[in-house]
LODREN-70105 format. One line per field, with one value per residue (C-alpha): x, y, z. Coordinates in nm, 4 decimals, decimal comma, always signed. Example, Ala and Ser with C-alpha at 12.3 -4.5 7.8 and 13.67 -1.06 7.14 Angstrom:
residues 2
xx c(+1,2300 | +1,3670);
yy c(-0,4500 | -0,1060);
zz c(+0,7800 | +0,7140);
end
This chain:
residues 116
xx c(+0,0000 | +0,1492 | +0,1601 | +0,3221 | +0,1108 | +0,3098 | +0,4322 | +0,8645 | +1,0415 | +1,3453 | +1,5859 | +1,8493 | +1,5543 | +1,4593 | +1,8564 | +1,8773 | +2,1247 | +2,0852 | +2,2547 | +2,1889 | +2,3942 | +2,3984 | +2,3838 | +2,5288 | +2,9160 | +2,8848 | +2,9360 | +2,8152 | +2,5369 | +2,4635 | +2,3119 | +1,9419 | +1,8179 | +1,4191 | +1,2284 | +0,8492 | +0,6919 | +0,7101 | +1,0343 | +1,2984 | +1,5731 | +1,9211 | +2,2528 | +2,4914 | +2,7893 | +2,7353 | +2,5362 | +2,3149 | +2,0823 | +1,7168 | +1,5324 | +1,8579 | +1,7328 | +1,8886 | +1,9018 | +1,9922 | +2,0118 | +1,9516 | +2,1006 | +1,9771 | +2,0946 | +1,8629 | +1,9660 | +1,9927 | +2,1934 | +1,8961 | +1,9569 | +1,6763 | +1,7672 | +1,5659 | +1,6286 | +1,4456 | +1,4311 | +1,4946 | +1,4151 | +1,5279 | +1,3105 | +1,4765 | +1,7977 | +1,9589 | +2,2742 | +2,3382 | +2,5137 | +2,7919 | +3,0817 | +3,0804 | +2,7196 | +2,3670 | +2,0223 | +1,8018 | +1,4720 | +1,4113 | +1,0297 | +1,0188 | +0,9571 | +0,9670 | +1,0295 | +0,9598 | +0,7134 | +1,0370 | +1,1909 | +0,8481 | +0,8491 | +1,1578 | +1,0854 | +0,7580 | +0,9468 | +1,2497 | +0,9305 | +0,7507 | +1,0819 | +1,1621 | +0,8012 | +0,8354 | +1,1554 | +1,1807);
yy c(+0,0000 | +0,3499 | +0,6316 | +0,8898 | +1,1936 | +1,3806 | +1,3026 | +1,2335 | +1,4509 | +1,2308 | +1,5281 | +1,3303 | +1,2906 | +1,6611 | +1,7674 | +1,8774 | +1,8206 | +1,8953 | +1,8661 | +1,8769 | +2,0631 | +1,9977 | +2,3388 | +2,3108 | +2,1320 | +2,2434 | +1,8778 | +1,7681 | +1,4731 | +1,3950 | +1,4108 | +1,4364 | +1,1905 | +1,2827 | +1,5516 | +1,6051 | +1,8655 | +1,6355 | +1,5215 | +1,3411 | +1,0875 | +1,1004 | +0,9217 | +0,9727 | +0,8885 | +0,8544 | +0,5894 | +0,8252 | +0,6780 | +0,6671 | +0,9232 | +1,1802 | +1,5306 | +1,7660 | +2,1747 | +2,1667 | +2,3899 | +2,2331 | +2,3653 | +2,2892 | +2,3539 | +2,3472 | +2,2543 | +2,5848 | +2,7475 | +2,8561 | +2,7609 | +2,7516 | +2,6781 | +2,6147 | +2,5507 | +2,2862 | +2,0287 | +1,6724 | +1,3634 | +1,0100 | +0,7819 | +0,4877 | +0,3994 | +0,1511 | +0,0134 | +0,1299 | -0,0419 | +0,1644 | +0,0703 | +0,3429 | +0,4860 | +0,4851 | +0,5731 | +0,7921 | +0,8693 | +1,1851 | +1,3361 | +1,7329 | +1,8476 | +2,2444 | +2,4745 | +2,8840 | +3,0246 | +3,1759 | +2,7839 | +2,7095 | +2,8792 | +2,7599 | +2,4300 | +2,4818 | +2,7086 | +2,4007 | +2,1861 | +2,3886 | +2,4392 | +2,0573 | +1,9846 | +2,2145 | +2,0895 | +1,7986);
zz c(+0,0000 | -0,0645 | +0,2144 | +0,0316 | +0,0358 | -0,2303 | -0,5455 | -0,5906 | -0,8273 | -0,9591 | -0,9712 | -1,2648 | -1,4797 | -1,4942 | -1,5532 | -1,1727 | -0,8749 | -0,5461 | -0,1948 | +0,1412 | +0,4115 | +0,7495 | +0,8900 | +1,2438 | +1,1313 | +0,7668 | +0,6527 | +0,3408 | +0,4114 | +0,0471 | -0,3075 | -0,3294 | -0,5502 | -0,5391 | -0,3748 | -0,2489 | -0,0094 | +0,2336 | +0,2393 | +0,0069 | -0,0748 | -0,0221 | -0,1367 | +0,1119 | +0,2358 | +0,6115 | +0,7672 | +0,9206 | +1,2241 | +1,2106 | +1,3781 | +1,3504 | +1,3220 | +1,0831 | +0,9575 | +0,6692 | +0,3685 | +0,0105 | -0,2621 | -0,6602 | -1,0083 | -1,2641 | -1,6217 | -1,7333 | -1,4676 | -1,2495 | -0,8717 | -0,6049 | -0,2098 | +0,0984 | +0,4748 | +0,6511 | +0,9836 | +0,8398 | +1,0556 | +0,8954 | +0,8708 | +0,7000 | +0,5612 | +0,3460 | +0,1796 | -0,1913 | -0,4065 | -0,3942 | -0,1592 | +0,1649 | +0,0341 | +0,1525 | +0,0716 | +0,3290 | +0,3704 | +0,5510 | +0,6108 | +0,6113 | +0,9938 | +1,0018 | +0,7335 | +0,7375 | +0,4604 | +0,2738 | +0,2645 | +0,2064 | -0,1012 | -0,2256 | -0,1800 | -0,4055 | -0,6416 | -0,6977 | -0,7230 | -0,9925 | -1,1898 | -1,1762 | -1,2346 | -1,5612 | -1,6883 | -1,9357);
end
């Protein structure tokens, strides 16, 4: 049965990347592979622990150049090996964002959405 509640942009597929920042040591925690208003999917190189909490700041490049960003509270909710040696995949649920990072997040939506 599905529980999403939003539908996943595949960021590759629309000519987008995107990573996540962890705001408090600066670190890096990964790529984002696809992205909903509720949350989104990360390959990463940590083995981050379920239920971690994170700030972070995303940062995207469209295909063209054009860049959107947004700050948010991430909580993981699942995690998994990749087939990659040393790399993971995350699931991590949206848990506070501002109306400005609210705004992004729909704007980097609605530009993903609109690119083929």
């Amino acid at each position: 049965m599905e529980k999403r509640q939003h539908t996943r942009i595949a960021l590759d597929a629309r000519g987008w990347r995107a990573e996540l920042i962890d705001q408090v040591s600066g670190d890096r925690l990964g790529e984002v592979v696809n992205l909903s208003p509720g949350g989104l999917m990360l390959l990463t190189p940590q083995a981050v622990d379920i239920e971690n909490l994170y700030q972070v700041v995303c940062r995207a490049i469209g295909p063209d150049g054009q860049s959107e960003r947004f700050t948010a509270g991430l909580m993981v909710l699942w995690r998994s090996d990749s087939n990659q040696p040393d790399a993971y995949w995350a699931g991590l649920q949206i848990i506070d964002i501002d109306a400005p990072s609210q705004a992004g997040l729909l704007a980097l939506s609605e530009a993903m959405a609109s690119a083929q």
